[in-house]
N, C-alpha and C positions, 0 to 999 in steps of 0.2 A: 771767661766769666767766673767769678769766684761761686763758692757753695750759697754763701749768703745772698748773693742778689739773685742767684738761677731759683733757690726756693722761694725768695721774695717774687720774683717775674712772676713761679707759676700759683703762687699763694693768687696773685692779682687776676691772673687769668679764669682760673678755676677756684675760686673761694669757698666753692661747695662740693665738689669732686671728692670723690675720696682717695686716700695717700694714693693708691696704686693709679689712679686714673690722671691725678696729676703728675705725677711720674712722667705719665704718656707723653702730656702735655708738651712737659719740661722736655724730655726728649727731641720731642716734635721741632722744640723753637731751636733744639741745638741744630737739630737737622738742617733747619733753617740758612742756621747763621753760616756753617760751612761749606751750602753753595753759593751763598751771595758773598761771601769773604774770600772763591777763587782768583787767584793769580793769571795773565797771562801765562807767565812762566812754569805757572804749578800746570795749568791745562798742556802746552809746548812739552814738558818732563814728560806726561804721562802719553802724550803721542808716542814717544819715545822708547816709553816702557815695555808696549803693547806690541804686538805685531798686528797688521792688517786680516790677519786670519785669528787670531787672539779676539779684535776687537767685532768681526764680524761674527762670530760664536757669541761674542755677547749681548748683539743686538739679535740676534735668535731666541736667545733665552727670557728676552723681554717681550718680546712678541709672545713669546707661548708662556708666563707667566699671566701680561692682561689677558690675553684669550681666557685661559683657565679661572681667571678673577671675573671676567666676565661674563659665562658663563651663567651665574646669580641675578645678572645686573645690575651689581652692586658697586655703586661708585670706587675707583680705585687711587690711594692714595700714595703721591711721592715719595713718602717717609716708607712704605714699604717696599712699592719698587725698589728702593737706594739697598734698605737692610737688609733683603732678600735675596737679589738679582745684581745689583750695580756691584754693591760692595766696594771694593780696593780700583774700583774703577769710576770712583767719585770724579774723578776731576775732569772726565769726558763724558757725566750726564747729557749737556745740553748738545752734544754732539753725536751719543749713543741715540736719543728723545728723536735726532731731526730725523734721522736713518730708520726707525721704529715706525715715527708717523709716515716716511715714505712709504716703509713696508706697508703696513695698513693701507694706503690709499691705493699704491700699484697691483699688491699683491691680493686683499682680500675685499678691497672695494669697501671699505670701513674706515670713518675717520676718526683718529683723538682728540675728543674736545676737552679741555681744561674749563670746568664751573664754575668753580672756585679759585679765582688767583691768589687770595690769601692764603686759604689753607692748601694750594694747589693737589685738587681731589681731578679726577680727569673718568671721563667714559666715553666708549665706543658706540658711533653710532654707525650705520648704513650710508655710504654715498653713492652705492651704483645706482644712478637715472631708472632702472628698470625697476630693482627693489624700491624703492621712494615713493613709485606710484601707487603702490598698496601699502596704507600704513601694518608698521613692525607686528599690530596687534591680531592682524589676520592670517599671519603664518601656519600654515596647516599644522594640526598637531602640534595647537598650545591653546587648549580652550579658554585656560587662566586668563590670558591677553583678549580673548574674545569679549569675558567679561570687563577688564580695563578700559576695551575700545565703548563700550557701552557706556560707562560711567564718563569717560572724556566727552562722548560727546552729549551725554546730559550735560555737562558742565557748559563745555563749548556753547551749544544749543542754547544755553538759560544765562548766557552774558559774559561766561568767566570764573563766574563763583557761585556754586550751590551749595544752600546746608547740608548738614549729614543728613538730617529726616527724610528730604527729599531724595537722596542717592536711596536711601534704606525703600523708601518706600514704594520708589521705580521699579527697585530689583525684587519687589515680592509679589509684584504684577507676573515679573518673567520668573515665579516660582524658586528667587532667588531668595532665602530669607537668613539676612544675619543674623537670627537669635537661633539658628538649627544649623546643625552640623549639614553640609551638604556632599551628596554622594562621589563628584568630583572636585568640587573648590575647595571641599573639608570645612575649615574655620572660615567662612567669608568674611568676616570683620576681623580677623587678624591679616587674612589675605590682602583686603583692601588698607587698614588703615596702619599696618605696617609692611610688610613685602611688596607693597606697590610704592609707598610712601619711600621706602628707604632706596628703591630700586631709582627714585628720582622721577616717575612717572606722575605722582599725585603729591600735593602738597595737603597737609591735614592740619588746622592751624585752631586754636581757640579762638570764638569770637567773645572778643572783650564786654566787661560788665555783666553777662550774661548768667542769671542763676532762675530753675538750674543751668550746670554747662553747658554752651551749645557749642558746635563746631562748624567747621567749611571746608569743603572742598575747592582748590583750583588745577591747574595744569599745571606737572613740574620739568624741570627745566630739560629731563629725557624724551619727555612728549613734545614740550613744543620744539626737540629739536630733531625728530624720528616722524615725528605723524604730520603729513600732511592734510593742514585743512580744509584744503578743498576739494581734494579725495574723499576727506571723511564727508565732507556736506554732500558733495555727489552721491553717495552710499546710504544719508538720510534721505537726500529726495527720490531717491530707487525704493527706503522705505515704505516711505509717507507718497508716492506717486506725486512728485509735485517737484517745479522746476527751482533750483541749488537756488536763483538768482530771485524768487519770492519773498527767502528771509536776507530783506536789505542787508542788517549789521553783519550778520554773519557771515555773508557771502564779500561783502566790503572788506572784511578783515582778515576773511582766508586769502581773497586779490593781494592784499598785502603784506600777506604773511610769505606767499608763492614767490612774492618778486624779490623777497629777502634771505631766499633760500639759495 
């Protein structure tokens, strides 16, 4: 690709970015283009190159790279695995990725899911049957996630989608107040409406037309793919003394959220 169309492309992509971040960009799309442009024969070379204890060291090092990325819960992206980890072992990505996701599944009972196929971002969820049964957010010693499971299931609970007022204003009942520093969440509205947000747990979106701004909560695509909703509804009506199957929609859609798991 010549200079002139790769800063055209990422001129188009990123029109407001600034030089360095469309850099990124431009980057990213070269990334792109030299795994979908591999050869048969470039992949068949690099079998070649490699020794079978070569290539198992290097799916080692991908494993305990996401772990480490992980770790944050921070979505992790292709372009870095490649630059960081893969490197001059480009041409047996998609073959180093199958041996990685095996790891994970065999070995730590975690699976790699890919969110994004365009920009190919990927995160670790939990697949052992026994962890699944208690959502991710009730893990002993991690209050942060206590508060999460709280705010999902307002959400859950209220259809799908709640304003921000209503989150703000549940959590200061339970002595949680995002305008005050709190003695363990610290900042609670950076906590929620970015480290949960970027963790892929919450989506924080602006509701259109709206002045002044108002915002929304819903489930982001790490919850609905970690927490069980019928666990979680079981665990409100443990709350609330009242049986899961009283609130019809909700209990309807955790049934069928269960059978899709």
């Amino acid at each position: 690709m010549s200079q002139r169309k790769r800063l055209s492309a990422s001129q188009n992509k990123a029109p407001n970015l600034p030089r360095s971040q469309q850099a990124e960009v431009e980057s990213d799309d070269e990334e792109d283009v030299s795994f979908t442009q591999l050869t048969s024969t470039q992949v068949q070379r690099a079998r070649e190159n490699f020794t079978p204890v070569q290539v198992d060291r290097k799916v080692a090092e991908v494993v305990q790279f996401i772990l480490i990325k992980d770790q944050k819960k921070v979505p992790i992206r292709r372009a870095d695995i490649a630059k960081h980890v893969i490197k001059e072992y480009r041409a047996m990505y998609a073959e180093i990725m199958k041996r990685v996701c095996r790891t994970f599944e065999q070995v730590f009972g975690l699976k790699l899911v890919e969110i994004d196929p365009k920009s190919h971002v990927y995160i670790l969820i939990n697949k052992l049957e026994s962890v699944a049964e208690e959502p991710v957010c009730l893990i002993p010693g991690n209050p942060k996630y206590g508060l999460l499971f709280t705010i999902l299931s307002v959400i859950f609970m209220k259809g799908g989608v709640v304003k921000e007022a209503l989150v703000w204003n549940f959590l200061k009942k339970l002595r949680v107040d995002a305008g005050e520093r709190h003695d363990i969440f610290g900042d609670v509205k950076k906590l929620v409406t970015d480290e949960f947000v970027r963790q892929k747990y919450l989506e924080y979106v602006r509701i259109p037309h709206t002045e002044p701004v108002e915002c929304e909560f819903r489930w982001g695509v790490r919850a609905e793919k970690e927490v069980a909703k019928k666990k979680l509804l079981e665990i409100v009506g443990e709350l609330f003394e009242q049986d899961p199957q009283s609130w019809t929609q909700q209990y309807r859609e955790a049934t069928v959220a269960e059978s899709q798991r």
